[in-house]
Every structure is written in C-alpha cells, then in structure tokens.
N, C-alpha and C positions, 0 to 999 in steps of 0.2 A: 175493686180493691186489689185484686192481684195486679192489674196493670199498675195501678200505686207504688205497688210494692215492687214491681220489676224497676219502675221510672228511677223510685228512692236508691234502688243501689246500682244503678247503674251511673246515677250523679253521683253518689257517695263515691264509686270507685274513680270516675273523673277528679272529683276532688284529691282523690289520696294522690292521683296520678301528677297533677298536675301540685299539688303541695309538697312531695318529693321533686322535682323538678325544680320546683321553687329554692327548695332545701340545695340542693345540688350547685344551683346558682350562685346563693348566698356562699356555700362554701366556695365556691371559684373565685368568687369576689374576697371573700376575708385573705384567701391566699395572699391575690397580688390583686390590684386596680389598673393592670395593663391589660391593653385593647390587643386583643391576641391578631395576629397575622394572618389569614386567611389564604392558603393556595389552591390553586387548582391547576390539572395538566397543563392550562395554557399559560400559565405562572412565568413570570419570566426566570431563567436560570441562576442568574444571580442579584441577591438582593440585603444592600445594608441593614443588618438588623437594630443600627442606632436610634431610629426613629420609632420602634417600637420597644425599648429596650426601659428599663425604668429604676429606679436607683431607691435600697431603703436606708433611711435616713440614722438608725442605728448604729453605732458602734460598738458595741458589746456582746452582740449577738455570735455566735461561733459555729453552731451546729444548727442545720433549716428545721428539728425540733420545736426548737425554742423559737425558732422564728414563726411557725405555725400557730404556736399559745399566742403570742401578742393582740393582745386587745386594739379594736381601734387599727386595723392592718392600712385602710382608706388612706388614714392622714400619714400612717410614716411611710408610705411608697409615693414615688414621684417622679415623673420624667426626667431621663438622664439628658443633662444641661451639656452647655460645651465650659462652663464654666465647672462643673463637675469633672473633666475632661482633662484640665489644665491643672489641678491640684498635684501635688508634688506629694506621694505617699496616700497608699490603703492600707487599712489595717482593718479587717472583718468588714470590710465592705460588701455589699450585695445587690447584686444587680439578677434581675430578672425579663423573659421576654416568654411568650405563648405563640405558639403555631395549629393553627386549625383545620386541618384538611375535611373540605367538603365530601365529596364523592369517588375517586380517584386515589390509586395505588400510586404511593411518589417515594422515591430513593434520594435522599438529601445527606448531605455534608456541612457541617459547620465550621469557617475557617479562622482563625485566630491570626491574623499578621504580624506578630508583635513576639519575636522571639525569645524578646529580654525579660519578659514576664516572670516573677517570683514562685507567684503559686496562685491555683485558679482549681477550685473544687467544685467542677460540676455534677448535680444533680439535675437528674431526667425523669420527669414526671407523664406518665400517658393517664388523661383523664381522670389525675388528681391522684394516680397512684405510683409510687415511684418503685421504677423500674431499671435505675443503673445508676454510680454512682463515678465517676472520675476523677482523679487526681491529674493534674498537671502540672506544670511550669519547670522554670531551670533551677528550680530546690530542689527536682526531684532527678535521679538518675535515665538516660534517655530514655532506655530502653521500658520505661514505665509510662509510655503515651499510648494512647489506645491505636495511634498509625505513627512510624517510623516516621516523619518527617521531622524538618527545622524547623515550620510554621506545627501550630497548634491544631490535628483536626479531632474531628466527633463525626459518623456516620450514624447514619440512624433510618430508619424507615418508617413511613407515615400511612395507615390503614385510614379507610374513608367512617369521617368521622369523628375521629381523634384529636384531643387537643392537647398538645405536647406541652408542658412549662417547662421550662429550664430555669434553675436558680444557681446561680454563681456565686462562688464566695472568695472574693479576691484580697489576695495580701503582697502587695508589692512595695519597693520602695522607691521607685521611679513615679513616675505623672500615670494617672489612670487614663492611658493614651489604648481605645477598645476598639482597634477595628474591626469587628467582629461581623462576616457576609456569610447569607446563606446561601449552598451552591448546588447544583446537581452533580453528580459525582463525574458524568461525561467533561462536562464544561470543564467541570476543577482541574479535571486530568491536564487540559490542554491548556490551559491558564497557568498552571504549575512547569508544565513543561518550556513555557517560556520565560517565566520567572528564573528558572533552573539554567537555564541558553543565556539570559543576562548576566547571573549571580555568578554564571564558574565561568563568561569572557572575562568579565573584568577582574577575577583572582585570578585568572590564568592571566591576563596582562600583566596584572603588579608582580605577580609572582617573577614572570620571565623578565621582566625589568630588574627587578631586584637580585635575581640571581646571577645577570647577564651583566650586572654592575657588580656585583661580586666578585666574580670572574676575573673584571678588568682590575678589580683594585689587586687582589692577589699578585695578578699577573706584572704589575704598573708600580704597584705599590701606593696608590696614590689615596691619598686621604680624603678627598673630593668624593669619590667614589664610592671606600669604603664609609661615609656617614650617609650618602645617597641610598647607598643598597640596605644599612642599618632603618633609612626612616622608610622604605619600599616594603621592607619587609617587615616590618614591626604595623605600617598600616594594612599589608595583607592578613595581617594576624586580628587583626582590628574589624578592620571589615567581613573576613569567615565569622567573628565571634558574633558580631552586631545580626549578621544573618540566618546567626543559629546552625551556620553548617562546622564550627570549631567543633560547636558542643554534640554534634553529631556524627564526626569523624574519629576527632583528636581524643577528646576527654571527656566520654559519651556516660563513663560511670564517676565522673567525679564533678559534682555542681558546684561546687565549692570553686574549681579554679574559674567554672565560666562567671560564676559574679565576682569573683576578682579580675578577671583578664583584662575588659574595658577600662576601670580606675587604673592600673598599671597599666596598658599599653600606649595610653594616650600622653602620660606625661614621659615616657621612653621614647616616642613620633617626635615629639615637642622638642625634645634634648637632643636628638637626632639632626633633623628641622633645623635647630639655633646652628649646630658643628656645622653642616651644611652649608649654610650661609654665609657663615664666616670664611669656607674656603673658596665659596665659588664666585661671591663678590671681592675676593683677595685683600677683607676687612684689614689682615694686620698691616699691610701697603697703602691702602687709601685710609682708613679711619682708627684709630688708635679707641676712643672713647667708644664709638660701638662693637668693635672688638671685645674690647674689658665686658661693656654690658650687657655681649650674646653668651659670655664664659659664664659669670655669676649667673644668668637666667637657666643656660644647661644645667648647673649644676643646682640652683633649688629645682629644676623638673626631675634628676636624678633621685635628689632626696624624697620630693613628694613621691616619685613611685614605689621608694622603700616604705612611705608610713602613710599611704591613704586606705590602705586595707585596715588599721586600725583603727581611724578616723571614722564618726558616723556618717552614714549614708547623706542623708541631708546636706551636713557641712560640709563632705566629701563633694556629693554636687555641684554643689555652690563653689568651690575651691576650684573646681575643676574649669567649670567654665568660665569662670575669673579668668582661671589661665591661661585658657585655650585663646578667649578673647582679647587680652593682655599682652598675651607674647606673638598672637595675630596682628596684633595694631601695631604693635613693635616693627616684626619681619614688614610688613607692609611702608612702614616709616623708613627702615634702613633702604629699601631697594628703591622708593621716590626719590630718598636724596644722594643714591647712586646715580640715579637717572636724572636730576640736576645735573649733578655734574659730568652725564655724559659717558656713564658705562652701558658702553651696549648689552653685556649679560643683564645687568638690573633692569633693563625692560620686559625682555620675557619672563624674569624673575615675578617682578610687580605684578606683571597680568595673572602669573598662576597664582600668587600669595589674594590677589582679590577676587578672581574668580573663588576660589575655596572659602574664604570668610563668605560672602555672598550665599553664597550656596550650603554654608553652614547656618546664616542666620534665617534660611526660609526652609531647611526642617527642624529649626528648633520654633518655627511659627506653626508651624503645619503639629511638631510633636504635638506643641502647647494648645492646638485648639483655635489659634489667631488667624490661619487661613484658611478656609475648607475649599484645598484640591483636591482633586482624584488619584490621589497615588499616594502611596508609604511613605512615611515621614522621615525614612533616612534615602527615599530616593535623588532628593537635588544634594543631598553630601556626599552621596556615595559618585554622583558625577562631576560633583566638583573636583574631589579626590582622584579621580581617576583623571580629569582634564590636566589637573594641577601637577600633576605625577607625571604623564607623559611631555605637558610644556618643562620640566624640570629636566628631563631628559636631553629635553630637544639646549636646553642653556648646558647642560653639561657637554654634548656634542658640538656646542658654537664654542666653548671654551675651547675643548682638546680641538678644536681645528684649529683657533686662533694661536694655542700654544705647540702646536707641530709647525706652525707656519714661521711660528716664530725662532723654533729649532734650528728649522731649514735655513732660513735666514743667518742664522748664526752657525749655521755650518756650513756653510756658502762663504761668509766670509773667513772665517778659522780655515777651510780648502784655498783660499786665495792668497792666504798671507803663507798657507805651508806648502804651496806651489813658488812662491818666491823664496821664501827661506828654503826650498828643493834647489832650486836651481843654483843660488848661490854656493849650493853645499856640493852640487855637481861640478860647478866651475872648479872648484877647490879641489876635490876628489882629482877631478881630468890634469890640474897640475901636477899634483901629489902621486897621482898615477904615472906619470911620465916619468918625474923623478927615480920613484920607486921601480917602473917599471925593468930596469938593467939589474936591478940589485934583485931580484926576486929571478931572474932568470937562470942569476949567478947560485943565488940559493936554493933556486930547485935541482939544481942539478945535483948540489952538494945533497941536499933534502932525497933526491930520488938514490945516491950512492948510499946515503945512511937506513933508507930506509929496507931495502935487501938487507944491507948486513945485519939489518937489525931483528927481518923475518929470520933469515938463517938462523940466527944466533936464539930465536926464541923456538923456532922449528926446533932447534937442538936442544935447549934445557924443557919443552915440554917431551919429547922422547927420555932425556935424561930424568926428569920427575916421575916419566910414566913407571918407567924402568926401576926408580928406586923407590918404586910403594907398590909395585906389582911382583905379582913371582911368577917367575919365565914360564913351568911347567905349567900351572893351573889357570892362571890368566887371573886369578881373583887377587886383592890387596894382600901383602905380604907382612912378617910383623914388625914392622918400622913404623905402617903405617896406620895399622891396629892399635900399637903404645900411643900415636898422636891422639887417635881418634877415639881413644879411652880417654884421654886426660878430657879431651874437651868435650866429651859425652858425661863425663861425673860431672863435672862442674854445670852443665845446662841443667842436670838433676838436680843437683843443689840448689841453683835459681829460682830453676820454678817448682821447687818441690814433687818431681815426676820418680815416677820409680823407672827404674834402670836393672835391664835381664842382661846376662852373660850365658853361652854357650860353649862347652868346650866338647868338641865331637874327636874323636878317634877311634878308626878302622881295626874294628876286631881284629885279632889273628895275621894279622900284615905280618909279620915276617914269615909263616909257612906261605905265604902267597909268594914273596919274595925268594924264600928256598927254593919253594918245589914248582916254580913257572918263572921265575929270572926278575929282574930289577925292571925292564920294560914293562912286564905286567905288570907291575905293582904303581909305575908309575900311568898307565893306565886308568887302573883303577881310583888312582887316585885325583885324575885329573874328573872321571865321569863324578865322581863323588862331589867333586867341588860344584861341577854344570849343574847335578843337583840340589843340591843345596841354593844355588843363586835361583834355580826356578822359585823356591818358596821365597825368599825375601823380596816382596810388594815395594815395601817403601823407600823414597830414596835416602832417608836416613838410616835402614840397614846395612849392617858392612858385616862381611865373611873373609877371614885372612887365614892363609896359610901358617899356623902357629909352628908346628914342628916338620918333623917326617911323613907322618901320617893323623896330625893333628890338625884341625878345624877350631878357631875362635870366631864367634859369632856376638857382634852387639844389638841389643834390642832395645834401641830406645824409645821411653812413655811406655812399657811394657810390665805387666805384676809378674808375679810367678804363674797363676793361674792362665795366662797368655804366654807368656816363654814355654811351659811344659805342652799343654796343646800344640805350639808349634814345632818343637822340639819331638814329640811323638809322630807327629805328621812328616816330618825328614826322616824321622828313622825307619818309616812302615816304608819310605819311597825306595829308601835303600834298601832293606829287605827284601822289595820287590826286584829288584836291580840282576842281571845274570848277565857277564860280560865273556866273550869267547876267547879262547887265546890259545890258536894252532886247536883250534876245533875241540878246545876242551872247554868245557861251561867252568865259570867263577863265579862262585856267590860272597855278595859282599853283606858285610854285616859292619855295624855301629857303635859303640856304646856313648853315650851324650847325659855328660851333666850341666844341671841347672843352678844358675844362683841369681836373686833378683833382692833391689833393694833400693829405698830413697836414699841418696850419697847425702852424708852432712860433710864429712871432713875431708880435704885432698888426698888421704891415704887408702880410704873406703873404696876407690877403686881397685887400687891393685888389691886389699885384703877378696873383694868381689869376686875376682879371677882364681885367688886361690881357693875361694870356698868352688866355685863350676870348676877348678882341677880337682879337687877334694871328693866333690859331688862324681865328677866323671869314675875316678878309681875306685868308688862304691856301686858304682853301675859294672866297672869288670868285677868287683868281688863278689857282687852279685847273679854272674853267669854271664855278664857278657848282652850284647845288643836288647838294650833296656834303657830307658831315662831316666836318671835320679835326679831331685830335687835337694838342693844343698839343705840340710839341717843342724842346727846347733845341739842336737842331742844327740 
C-alpha cells in the first residue's frame, strides 16, 4: 500500500508538472500564433525577420493590454503578407515575431532600415514577461532611440532557453514598407560601416557638386549654374533626410521639420529641375511653347511646396508622385525633341532624365512590395540621382565649353577687324604725325620757356603764401591765417553739427622776462613755447597761430570742452616743466590758457567763440596766473 501511495503522487505530481506546462503553452499561443525563430551559436549572423513576423488584424487596439484580453487571439493574428506590405498608412497596427534560443549565450541586435518611419513602440517580452518597453520613429526627438543612429536599432541579449516576443505597435503614414533583420552586433558594426562609406560618398559628391556650381554662378553670374547648384543641393538635402542622417545632425530635436522636409524638398528639386532645363537646352531660343510650360510647371511646384504640409498625408502622396512622374515624362519629352532636332546637350540631358525615372520607378516597386530585391528600396533612386547629377554636370561642362569656344571665336574675329581698323588708324596717325610733327617742336620749345617761368613764378607765390600765413619768429601760422581758418572751421561746425574748441594761451609775466633778460630772451622763450605747443597738436586739422606778442590762438576742431580743457591742461603742465638758460641764468616759463568750445549756428558764433577763450584767458590771470579756465556764461 505504501508503494501505492508513493506510485499516486508521484503521477499526481507529473500531472501537475506537466498540466502547467501545458497552461504555459496555451498562454504562449493566446499571445500570438507565430512559429517563434529558433537560434543557436551556429545561427547565421544575419537574418530577415519577415518570414517569421505576423500581423494582427485589429485596428483599435492601442496598448499590448488590451491586446492580451482579446479572445480568440488564433484567428486575429496572421502572417505578414507582402500585400500587407504595400498598404499606404498604419494606424495601431501590430506586428509581432518570437526568438528562441536553445542552449547558447547570444548577443543580438535588431535593425530597422527604414528611417522615415512615424512611430514604432516596441515591447520586449522574455518568457511571456515583459521586460522593456521602446519608443521610436521620427515623431520622436533623436536623441530618444535606445542607439544613436539613422537606422532604428534594439540590442538585446538572449540567455539559453529563452523565448523573446516582441510586439510592435506601428503608426505611420507611408506604406508599412518593414525591413526589419536580425544581426549580431559584430556583423552590424561592419555592415553599417559600409552603409555609412556609401551614404556620406554620395553627399559628399552632391554636396561638392553643388557648392562647386555655386561658386561658379557667383563668380559667372550665370543662371545655368545658379538653378544647377539650387537642384544639387536641395537633393542633398533630400537624400541626408530620406537617410535619416538630416534628422540626425541638422534637426536631431525637432521631428516636426523632418516629416515635413521630403514633401517640401521634392517639389523645390522639381522647380529647380524645370529653371535648369530651360537654361541649359536654351528653351527660350529653340522652343517658345516649352518654355511657357517649364515656367507655369516651376511655379505650381513652388506653390505646392508652400501648401503640401497642410495637405493630408494620403493626398499629399498621391500629389506628389503625380508630380514627380508628370513633370518626369514632361523633362524627358522636352530633351527627345531636342534631340530630334539635333541638340547635342539634350542627349546627355535625356539619358540622365531616364536613367532617374527608371531608377525611381524600381524603388517605388521594391518600396511597394512588387519586387523582392535584396537591398533598400531608396537604393536604385539614390543611384539614379546621383548618376543623373553628375551626367547634368558633365551637360553643363559640354555647354560652357561650347560657349567659350564660341567666345573665342568671336573674339578672334572682333581681334581681326580691330587689327584692321588699328592699322588704318596708324596710317592716319603716321600722316597726322608728320604734319603735326614741326608744329610741336615749335611749341615745345615755347612750352619748355613757359614752363620755367611758370615753376619760378610758383616757386615764388608759394614762398610768398608761406610767408604771408607764417610768423617769421615762431615758424607756426600767423593771424591772417588763424581769421581764415576760423571762418572755415565755424562753418564745417555748423554743417555737420561738431563742436568747435578755441584756445587762447599767453605767457605769464613776459614783460619782467623782457625787462630783466632783454627782448632776445623773450623772443626765445617765446619761439620754445610755440615748438611746444605744436608737439601736442596730433591732427592735421589743428592749427596754432601767433595771435599777438606773446599770445597763442589755438583751433580744435570736432573737439567738447571736456577735450579742449584736458588738452589745454596738458600744454600748460609741459610748459611749466619748461626751464630755458639765458647767459647761464635759468627761465621758468609759465602759461595762462583759456577755453571756450561750442557747436557754431550762426556766422558770427565764431568770432563771439574767441572772445569768450580771451574772456576765459583773463580769468585764468585773475585767478593767479598759469591755470586753464574754461569759458562760462555765469
């Protein structure tokens, strides 16, 4: 009986074992109905998760909650289709996939290709418990991705054993276009780094195309150029965004410009594109009518880039590629029936305009789900663009050769005809010369007697000038030339409303100098006084004149009172310093200097100017002598 009793619970406890398990099951399956992925160390490195990825049929569903209640989970899950793939807008979409690691410690990454994505909320479930929660896409500011890249990753590490779900919750308003691979993080490294050597030659191409045409138009002026370098760079701008590296450099906290950036940049390329064409197949010369209908098409692509951001997504789509295809068949129509008739630019022209449609309609096949290649569905436009870009190049540099040659040409012949009209004009001259030549001999001579007399005679009135605006003794201007130099100094004050200083400086005690050491001395002293004074006056609109006997008038013009007295303090401390010898007896010389400064209104404000700085000066003697006063009306 006891062996009974051991046999019974030890099936009992097999049962409970094995009926949790069971339980365990049923819950993995209500979750999702997807056949989970199994790796192991010998796993290959990388592997499309499409195949095992499954799509629930819900649209209402918003939080994986409520997706957990749903009764009946079997029938609304179901393999993600390519026709699921192709749909133009998600809205609470959900997709999910399971990974299973048998045995084996593995380090994996999850890679999202698809940069334009809206938003993608993943949750990470280990063995039905969730364990991390993710937000992504370009609704969200960069710096809010669990790794710093363009592309979308997720790392994650997988314990032996473990069955990871991931449930997606996707809201975009593009095509549920998922190319979503799982990778080892080694591989990824190296995979990315070549992705990264593709993505920045080719901006660095368009880039230095486009700048390098820039350059030229500046330089050139040429309008060819400048709409070349406008559609070079507005697709470099185009293609950073579509890569996710704008949204990652440029405008890394603002998602907002990167889903508007593609709807505006493509119809500003477009409008670029039509100007382009029109100058570089020399439309307004050959064709009138495609002219007029490259102008109206720029300018509805102009308009559309001001209003597709207010436009819904959907119809925006739709508009867009209308356009794109539209005014592709269009460009493509103008440069065959250039090339009818025989323009050699509209052949290179035509190959790049169909290379690029071409190569645009095979990743909008590949976006859409209609081809399944092995590569990213903006990689055959991102090569056509760049093929089509540098043939556009190569048409702009067969133009500017054709139109230098043709320069040359026509300054080849304008040198030929101005080599004959030379020559005629030489024969003429060589007559004219002959003529002329007796009579010039005759008049150089008279010319070479007048022009002595005429040095002499100026040699003489500038000595006579010098003489009568200088004073003999001090070498400084005298006052003849002080009254001129007043009049035309008020008046520059008046013009331009500057204030205008007056100085009137005289030598203390000069006549005991004069008494008691002789008139020599004094005229001494009076000459050192002037040498200094001219040290301080910098500007060449300063003027210092001998006013009287032992009087100094000084003009400062553009000068306040607050700059005339500083300067005026600074000559008098110089003179003060001053000690001149005379038969071995020391002379100290001393100053007194008044100030008067003011903006001139009316022709007589100067001379009134002068009596206030003499007015000023004899309150500096009543005041004791080597001192500056400033004129005051009180």
């Amino acid at each position: 009986m006891q062996q009974v009793h051991w046999a019974f619970k030890a099936f009992t406890l097999v049962f409970i074992i094995l009926l949790t398990q069971l339980q365990a099951a049923h819950a993995l399956a209500i979750e999702h109905s997807n056949t989970p992925l199994r790796l192991t160390a010998s796993s290959i490195t990388k592997i499309k998760l499409t195949d095992w990825m499954y799509i629930n049929q819900s649209q209402d569903i918003e939080e994986l909650a409520s997706l957990k209640m749903l009764k009946n989970s079997r029938q609304d899950w179901r393999k993600l289709s390519r026709g699921d793939m192709r749909k133009i807008g998600a809205k609470n979409t959900w997709l999910s996939f399971s990974i299973f690691n048998h045995n084996d410690h593995l380090s994996r990454m999850i890679a999202l290709d698809n940069p334009l994505l809206d938003s993608m909320k993943l949750y990470h479930l280990v063995n039905n418990k969730l364990v991390k929660v993710e937000l992504m896409g370009d609704s969200y500011p960069f710096k809010q991705r669990p790794l710093q890249s363009n592309l979308f990753l997720y790392p994650f590490e997988l314990q032996p054993n473990e069955t990871h779900t991931f449930y997606l919750k996707i809201d975009n308003r593009g095509s549920l276009n998922f190319p979503l691979v799982l990778w080892s993080k080694n591989d990824y490294s190296h995979a990315i780094e070549s992705q990264s050597l593709a993505n920045g030659f080719q901006i660095g191409i368009l880039i230095a195309i486009g700048l390098f045409s820039l350059f030229i138009a500046l330089a050139s002026g040429s309008f060819s150029y400048s709409y070349y370098s406008g559609y070079v760079l507005s697709l470099t701008l185009l293609v950073a965004t579509i890569h996710g590296i704008a949204f990652q450099y440029l405008w890394p906290t603002l998602p907002v410009v990167q889903n508007l950036a593609i709807p505006i940049l493509i119809p500003i390329a477009l409008a670029f594109a039509l100007m382009f064409t029109e100058k570089v197949m020399l439309l307004k010369y050959h064709n009138k009518p495609m002219l007029l209908a490259g102008r109206y098409l720029a300018v509805y692509c102009l308009l559309l880039s001001l209003v597709i951001s207010f436009i819904d997504f959907k119809i925006s789509l739709y508009l867009l590629s209308f356009s794109v295809i539209a005014i592709s068949c269009v460009l493509i129509t103008f440069s065959l029936i250039q090339v009818i008739k025989g323009s050699k630019n509209a052949r290179l022209y035509a190959i790049a305009r169909i290379g690029l449609f071409i190569s645009a309609i095979l990743s909008g096949l590949i976006y859409l789900g209609y081809l399944q290649w092995y590569m990213p569905a903006h990689t055959p436009v991102m090569i056509g663009l760049t093929f089509e870009v540098i043939v556009m190049a190569a048409v702009l540099a067969v133009r500017y050769n054709d139109e230098r040659k043709a320069k040359l040409q026509m300054q080849k012949k304008a040198l030929e005809q101005a080599q004959k009209l030379q020559q005629n004009r030489d024969e003429a001259l060589k007559a004219e010369a002959r003529t002329n030549e007796r009579l010039e001999q005759m008049v150089a001579e008279r010319t070479l007697e007048l022009e002595v007399t005429l040095r002499e005679l100026n040699d003489a009135n500038q000595k006579l000038q010098q003489q009568s605006t200088t004073d003999s003794l001090t070498g400084v201007k005298n006052r003849n030339a002080f009254d001129k130099r007043l009049t035309a100094e008020g008046r520059i004050s008046r013009r331009q409303q500057t204030s205008l200083a007056i100085l009137m400086v005289d030598i203390d005690k000069f006549k005991e100098i004069n008494d008691q050491f002789g008139h020599l001395a004094g005229d001494l002293a009076i000459k050192v006084i002037a040498t200094t004074i001219s040290e301080f006056l910098k500007r060449p609109t300063d003027l210092v004149s001998r006013f009287g006997g032992e009087e100094f008038a000084i003009i400062l013009p553009s000068t306040d009172s607050v700059g005339a007295m500083l300067l005026a303090e600074r000559i008098r401390q110089a003179i003060s310093n001053l000690s001149i010898d005379w038969d071995n007896n020391p002379i100290s010389l001393f100053v007194s200097i008044g100030v008067s400064a003011a903006i001139i209104e009316t022709d007589e404000q100067p001379t009134q100017l002068l009596e206030q700085a003499d007015k000023a000066l004899y309150q500096a003697k009543r005041n004791g002598r080597n001192q500056v006063c400033l004129f005051s009306s009180d």
